[in-house]
N, CA, C and O atoms as a Tripos MOL2 file, in Angstrom:
@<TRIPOS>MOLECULE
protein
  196   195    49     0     0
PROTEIN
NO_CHARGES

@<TRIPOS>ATOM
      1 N        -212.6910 -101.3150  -22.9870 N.3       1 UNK1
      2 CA       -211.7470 -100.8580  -21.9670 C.3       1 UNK1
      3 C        -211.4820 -101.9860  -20.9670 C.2       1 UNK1
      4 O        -210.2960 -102.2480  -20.7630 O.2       1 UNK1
      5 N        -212.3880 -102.6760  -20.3290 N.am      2 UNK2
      6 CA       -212.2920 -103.8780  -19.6030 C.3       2 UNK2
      7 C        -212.5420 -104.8030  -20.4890 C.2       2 UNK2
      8 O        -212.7520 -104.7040  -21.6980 O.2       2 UNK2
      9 N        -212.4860 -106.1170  -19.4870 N.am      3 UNK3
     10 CA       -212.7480 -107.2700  -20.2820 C.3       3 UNK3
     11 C        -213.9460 -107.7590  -19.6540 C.2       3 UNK3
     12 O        -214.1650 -107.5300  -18.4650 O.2       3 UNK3
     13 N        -214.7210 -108.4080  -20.3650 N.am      4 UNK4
     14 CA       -216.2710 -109.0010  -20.3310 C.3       4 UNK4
     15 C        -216.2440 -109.6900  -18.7630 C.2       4 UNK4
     16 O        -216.9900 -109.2210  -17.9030 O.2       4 UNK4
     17 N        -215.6110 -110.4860  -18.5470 N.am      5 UNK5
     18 CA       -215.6380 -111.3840  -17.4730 C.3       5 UNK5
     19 C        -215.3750 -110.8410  -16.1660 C.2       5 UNK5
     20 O        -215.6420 -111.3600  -15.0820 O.2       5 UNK5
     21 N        -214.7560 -109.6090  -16.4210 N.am      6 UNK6
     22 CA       -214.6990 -108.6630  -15.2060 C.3       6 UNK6
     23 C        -215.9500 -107.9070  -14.6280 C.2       6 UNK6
     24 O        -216.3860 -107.8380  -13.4790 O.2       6 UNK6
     25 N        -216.3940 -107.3460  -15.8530 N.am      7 UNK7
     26 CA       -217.6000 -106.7770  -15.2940 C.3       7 UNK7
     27 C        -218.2660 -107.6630  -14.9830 C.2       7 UNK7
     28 O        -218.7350 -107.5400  -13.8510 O.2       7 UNK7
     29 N        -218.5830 -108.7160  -15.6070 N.am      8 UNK8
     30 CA       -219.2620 -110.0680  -14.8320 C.3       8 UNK8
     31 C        -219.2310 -110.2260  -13.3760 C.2       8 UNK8
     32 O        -220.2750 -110.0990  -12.7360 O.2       8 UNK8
     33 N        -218.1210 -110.4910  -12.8050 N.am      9 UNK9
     34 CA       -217.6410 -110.5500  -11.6720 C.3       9 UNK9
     35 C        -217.8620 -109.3420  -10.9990 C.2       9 UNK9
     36 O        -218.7980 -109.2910  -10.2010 O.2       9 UNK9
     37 N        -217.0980 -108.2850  -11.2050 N.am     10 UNK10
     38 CA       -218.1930 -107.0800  -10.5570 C.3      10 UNK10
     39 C        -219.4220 -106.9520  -10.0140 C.2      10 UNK10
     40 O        -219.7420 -106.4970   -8.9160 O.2      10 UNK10
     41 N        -220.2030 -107.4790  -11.0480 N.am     11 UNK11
     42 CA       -221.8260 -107.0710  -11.0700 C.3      11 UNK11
     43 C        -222.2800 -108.4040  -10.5500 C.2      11 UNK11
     44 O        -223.4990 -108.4200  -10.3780 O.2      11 UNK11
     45 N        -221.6810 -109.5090  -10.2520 N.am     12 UNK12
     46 CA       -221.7530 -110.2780   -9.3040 C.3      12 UNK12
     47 C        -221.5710 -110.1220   -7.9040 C.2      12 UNK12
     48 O        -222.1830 -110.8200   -7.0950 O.2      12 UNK12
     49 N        -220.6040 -109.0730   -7.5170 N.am     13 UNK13
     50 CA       -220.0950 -108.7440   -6.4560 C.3      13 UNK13
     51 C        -221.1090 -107.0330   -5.9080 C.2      13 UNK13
     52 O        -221.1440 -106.8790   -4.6870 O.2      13 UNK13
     53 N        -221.6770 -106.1520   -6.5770 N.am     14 UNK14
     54 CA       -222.6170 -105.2210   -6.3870 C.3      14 UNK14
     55 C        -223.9360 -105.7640   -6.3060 C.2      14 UNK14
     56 O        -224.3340 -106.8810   -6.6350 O.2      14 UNK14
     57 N        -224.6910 -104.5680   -5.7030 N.am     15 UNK15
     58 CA       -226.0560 -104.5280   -5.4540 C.3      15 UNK15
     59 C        -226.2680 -103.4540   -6.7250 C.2      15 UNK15
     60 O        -225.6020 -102.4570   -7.0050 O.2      15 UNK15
     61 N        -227.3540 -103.9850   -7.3420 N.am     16 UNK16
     62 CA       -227.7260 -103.3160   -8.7010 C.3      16 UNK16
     63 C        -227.6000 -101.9390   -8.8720 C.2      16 UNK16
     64 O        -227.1600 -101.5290   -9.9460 O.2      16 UNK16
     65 N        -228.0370 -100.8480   -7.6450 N.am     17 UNK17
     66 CA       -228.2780  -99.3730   -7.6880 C.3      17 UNK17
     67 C        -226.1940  -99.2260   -7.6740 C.2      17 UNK17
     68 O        -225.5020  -98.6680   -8.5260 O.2      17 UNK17
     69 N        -225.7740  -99.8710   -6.5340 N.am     18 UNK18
     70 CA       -224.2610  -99.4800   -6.5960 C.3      18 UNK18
     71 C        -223.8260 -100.2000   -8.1690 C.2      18 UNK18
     72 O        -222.8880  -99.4590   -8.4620 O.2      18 UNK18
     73 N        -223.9090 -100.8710   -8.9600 N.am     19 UNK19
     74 CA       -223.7210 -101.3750  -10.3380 C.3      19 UNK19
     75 C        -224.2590 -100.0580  -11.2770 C.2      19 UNK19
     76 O        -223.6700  -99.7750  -12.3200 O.2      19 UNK19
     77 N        -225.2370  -99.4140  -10.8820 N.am     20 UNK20
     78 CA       -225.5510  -98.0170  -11.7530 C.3      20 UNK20
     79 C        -224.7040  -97.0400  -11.2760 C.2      20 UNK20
     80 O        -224.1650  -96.1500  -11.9340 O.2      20 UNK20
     81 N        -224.6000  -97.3010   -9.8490 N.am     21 UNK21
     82 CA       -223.6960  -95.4050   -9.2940 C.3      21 UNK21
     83 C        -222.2680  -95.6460   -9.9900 C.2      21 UNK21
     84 O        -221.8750  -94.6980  -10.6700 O.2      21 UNK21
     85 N        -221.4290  -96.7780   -9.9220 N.am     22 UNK22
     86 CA       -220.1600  -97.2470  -10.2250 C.3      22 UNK22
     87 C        -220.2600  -96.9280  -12.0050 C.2      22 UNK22
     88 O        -219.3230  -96.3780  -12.5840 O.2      22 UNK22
     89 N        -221.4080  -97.3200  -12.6650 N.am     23 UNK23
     90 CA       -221.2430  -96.8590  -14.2210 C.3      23 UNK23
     91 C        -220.9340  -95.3450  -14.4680 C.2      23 UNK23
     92 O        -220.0640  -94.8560  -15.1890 O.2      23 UNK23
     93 N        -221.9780  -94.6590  -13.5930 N.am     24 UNK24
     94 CA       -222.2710  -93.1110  -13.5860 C.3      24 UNK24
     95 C        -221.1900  -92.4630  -13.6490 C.2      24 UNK24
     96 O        -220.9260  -91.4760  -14.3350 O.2      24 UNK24
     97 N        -220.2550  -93.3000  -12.5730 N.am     25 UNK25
     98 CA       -219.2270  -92.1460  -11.8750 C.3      25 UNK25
     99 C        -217.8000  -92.6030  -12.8140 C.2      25 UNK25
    100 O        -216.7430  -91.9840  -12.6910 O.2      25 UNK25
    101 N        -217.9740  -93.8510  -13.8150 N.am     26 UNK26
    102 CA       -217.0020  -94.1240  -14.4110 C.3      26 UNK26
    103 C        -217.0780  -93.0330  -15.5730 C.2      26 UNK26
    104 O        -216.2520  -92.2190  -15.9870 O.2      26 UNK26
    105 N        -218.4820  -93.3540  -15.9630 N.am     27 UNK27
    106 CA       -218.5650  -92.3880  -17.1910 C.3      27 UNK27
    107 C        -218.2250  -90.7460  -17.7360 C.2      27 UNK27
    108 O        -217.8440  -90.1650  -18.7520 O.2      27 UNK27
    109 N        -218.8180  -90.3220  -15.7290 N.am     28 UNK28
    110 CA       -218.3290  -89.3010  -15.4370 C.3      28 UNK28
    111 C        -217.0730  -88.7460  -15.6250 C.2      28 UNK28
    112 O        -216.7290  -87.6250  -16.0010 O.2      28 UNK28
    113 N        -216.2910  -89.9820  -15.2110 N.am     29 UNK29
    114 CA       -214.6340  -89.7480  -15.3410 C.3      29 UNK29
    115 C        -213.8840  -89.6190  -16.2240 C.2      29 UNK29
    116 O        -212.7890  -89.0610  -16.2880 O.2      29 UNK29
    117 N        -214.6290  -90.2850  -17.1210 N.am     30 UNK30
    118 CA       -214.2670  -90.7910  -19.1000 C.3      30 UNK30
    119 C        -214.3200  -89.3020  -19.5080 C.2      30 UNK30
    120 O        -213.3700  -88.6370  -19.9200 O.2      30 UNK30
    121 N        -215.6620  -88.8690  -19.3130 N.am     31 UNK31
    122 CA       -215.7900  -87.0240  -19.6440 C.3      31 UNK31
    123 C        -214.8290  -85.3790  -19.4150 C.2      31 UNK31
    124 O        -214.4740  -84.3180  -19.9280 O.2      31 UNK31
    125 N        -214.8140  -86.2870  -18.1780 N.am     32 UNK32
    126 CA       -213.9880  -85.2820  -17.4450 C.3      32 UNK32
    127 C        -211.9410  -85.4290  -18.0760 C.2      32 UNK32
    128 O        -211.0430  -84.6090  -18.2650 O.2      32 UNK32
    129 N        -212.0530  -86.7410  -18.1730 N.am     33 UNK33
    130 CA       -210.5950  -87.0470  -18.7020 C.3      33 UNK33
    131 C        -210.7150  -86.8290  -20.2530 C.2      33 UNK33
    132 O        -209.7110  -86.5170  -20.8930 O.2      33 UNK33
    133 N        -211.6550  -86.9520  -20.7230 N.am     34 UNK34
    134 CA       -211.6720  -86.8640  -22.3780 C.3      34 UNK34
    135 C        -211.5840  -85.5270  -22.3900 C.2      34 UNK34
    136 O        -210.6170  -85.2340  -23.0930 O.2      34 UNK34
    137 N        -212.2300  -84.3430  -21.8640 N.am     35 UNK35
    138 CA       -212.1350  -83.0060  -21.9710 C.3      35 UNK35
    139 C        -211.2080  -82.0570  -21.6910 C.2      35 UNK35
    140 O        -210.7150  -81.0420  -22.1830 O.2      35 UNK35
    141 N        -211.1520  -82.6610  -20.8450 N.am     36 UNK36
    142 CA       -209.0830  -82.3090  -20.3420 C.3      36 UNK36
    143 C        -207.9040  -82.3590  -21.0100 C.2      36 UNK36
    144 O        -206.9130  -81.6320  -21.0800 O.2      36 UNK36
    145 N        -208.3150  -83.5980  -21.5810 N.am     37 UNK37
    146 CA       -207.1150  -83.7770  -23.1020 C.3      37 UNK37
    147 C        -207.2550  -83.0290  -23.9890 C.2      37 UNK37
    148 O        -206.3550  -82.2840  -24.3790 O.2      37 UNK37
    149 N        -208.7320  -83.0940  -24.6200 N.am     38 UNK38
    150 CA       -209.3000  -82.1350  -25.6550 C.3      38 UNK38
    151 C        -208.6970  -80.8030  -25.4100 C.2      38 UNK38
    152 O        -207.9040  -80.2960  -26.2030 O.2      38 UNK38
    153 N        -209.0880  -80.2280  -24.2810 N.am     39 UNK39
    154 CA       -208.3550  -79.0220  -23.4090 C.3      39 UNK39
    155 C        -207.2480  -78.4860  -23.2850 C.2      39 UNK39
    156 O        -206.9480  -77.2920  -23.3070 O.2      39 UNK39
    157 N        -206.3220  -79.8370  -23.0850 N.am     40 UNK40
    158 CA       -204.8040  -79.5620  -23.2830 C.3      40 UNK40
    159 C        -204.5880  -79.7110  -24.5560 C.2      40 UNK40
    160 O        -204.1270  -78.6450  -24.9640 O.2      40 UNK40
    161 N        -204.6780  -80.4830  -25.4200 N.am     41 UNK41
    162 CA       -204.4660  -80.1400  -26.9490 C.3      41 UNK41
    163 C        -204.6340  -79.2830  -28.0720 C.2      41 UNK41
    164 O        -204.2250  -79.3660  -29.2300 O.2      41 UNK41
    165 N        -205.3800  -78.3760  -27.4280 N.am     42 UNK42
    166 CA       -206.2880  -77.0810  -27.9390 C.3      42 UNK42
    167 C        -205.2700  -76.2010  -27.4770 C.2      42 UNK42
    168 O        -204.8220  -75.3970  -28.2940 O.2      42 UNK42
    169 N        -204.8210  -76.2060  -26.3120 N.am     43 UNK43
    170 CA       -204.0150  -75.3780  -25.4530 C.3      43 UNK43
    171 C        -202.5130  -75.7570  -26.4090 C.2      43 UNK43
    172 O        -201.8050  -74.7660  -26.5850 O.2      43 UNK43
    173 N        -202.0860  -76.8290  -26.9070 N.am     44 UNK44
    174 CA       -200.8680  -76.6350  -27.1830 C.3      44 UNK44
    175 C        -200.7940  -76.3750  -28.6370 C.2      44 UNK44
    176 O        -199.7150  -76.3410  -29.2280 O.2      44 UNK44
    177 N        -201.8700  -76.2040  -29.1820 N.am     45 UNK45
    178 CA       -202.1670  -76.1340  -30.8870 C.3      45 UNK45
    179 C        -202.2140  -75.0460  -30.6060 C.2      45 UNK45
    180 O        -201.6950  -74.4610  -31.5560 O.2      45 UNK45
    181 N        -202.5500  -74.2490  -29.7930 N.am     46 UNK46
    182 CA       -202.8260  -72.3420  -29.2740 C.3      46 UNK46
    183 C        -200.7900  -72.1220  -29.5660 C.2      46 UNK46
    184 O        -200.3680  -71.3780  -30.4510 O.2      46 UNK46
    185 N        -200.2830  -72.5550  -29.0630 N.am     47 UNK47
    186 CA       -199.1720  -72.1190  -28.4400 C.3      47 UNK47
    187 C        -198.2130  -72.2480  -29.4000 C.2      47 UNK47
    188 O        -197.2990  -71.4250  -29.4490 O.2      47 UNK47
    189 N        -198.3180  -73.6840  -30.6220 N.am     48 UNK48
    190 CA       -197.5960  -73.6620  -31.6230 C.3      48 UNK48
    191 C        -197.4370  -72.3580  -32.5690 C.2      48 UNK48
    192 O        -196.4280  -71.8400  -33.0480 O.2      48 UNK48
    193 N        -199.1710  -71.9300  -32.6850 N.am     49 UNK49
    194 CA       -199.3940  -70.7790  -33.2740 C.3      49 UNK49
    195 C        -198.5350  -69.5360  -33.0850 C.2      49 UNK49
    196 O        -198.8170  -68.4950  -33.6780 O.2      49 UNK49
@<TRIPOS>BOND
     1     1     2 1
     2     2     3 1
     3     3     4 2
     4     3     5 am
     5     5     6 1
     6     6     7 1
     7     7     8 2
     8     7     9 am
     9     9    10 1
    10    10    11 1
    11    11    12 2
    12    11    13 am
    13    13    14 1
    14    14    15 1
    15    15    16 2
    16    15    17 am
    17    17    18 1
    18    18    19 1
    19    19    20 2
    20    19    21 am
    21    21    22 1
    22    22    23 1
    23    23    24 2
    24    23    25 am
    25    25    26 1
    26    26    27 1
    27    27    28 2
    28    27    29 am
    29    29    30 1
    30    30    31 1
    31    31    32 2
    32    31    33 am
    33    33    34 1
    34    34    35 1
    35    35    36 2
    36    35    37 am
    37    37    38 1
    38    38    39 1
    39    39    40 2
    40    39    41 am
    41    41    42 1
    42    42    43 1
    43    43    44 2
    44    43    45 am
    45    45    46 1
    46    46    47 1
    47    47    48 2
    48    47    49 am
    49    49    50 1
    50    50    51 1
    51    51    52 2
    52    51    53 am
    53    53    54 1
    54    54    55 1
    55    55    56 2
    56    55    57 am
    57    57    58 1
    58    58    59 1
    59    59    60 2
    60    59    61 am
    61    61    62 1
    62    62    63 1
    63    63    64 2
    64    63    65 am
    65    65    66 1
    66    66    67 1
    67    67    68 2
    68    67    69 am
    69    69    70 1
    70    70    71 1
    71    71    72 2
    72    71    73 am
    73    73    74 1
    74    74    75 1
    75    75    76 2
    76    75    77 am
    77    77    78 1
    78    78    79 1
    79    79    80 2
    80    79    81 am
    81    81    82 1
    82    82    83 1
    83    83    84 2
    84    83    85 am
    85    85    86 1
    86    86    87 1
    87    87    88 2
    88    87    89 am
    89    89    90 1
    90    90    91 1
    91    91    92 2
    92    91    93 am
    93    93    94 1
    94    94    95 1
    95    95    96 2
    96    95    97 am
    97    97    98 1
    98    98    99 1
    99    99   100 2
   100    99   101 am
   101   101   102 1
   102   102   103 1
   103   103   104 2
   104   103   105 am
   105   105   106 1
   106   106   107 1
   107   107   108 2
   108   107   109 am
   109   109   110 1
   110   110   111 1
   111   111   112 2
   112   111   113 am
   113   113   114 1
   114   114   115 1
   115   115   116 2
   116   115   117 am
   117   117   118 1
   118   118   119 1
   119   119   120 2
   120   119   121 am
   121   121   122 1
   122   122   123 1
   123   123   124 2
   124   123   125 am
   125   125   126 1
   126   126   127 1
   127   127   128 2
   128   127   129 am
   129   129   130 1
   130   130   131 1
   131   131   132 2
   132   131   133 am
   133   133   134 1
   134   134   135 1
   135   135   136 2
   136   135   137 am
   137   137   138 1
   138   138   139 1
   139   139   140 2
   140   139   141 am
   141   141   142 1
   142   142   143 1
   143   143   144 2
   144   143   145 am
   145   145   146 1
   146   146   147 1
   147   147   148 2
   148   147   149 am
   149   149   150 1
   150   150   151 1
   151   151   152 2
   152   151   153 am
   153   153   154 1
   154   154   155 1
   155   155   156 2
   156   155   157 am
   157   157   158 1
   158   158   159 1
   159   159   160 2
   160   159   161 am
   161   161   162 1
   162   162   163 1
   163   163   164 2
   164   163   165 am
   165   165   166 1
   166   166   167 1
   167   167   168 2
   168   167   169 am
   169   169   170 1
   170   170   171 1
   171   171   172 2
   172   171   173 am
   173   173   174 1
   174   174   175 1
   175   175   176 2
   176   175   177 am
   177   177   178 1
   178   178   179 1
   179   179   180 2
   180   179   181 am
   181   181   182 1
   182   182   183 1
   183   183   184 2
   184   183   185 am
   185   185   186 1
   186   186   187 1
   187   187   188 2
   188   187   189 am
   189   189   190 1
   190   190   191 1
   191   191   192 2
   192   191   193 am
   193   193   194 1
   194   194   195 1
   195   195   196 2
@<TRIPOS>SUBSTRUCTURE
     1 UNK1         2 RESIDUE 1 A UNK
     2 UNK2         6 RESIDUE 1 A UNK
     3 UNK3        10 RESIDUE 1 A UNK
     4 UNK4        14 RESIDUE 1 A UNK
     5 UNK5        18 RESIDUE 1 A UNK
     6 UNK6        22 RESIDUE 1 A UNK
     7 UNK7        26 RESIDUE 1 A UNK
     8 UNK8        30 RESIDUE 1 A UNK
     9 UNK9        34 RESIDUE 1 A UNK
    10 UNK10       38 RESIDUE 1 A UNK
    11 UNK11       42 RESIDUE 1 A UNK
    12 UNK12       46 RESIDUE 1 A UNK
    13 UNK13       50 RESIDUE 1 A UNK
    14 UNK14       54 RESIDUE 1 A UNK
    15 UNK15       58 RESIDUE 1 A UNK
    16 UNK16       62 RESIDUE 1 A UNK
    17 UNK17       66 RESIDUE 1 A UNK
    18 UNK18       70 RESIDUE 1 A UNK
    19 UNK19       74 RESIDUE 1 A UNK
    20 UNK20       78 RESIDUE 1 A UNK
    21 UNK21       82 RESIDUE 1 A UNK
    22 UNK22       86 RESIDUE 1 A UNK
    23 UNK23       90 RESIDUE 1 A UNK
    24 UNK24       94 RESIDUE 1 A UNK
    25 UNK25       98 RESIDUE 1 A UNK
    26 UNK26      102 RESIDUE 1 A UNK
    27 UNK27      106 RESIDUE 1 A UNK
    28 UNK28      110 RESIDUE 1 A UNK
    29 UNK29      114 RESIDUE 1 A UNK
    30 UNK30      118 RESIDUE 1 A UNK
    31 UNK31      122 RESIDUE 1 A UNK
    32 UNK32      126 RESIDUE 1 A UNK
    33 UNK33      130 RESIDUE 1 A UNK
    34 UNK34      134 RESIDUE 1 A UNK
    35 UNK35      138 RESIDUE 1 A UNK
    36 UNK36      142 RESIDUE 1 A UNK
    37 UNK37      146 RESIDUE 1 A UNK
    38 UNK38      150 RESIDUE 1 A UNK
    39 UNK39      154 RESIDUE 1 A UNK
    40 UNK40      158 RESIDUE 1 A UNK
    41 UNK41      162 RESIDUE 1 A UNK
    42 UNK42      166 RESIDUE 1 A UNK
    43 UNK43      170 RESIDUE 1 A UNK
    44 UNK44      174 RESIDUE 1 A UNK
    45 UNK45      178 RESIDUE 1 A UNK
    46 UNK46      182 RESIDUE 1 A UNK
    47 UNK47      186 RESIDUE 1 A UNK
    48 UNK48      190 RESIDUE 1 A UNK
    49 UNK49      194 RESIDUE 1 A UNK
């Protein structure tokens, strides 16, 4: 999703615990957006029916 040299720079620029909270809350987001889609696509495969 990014490129190598970014997170580099990032994690150059954080303090290690904020380098874990910033993963957490990305990952978090990945979930929350992956399920939502899943969610809406389910929802429009419902509706074709």
């Amino acid at each position: 999703m990014f490129h190598l040299h970014v997170w580099e720079s990032v994690a150059n620029n954080l303090i290690y615990s904020d380098l874990i909270r910033l993963f957490i809350y990305l990952r978090i987001v990945e979930t929350v957006v992956s399920e939502t889609a899943v969610s809406e696509l389910c929802i429009i495969a419902m509706r074709k029916d």
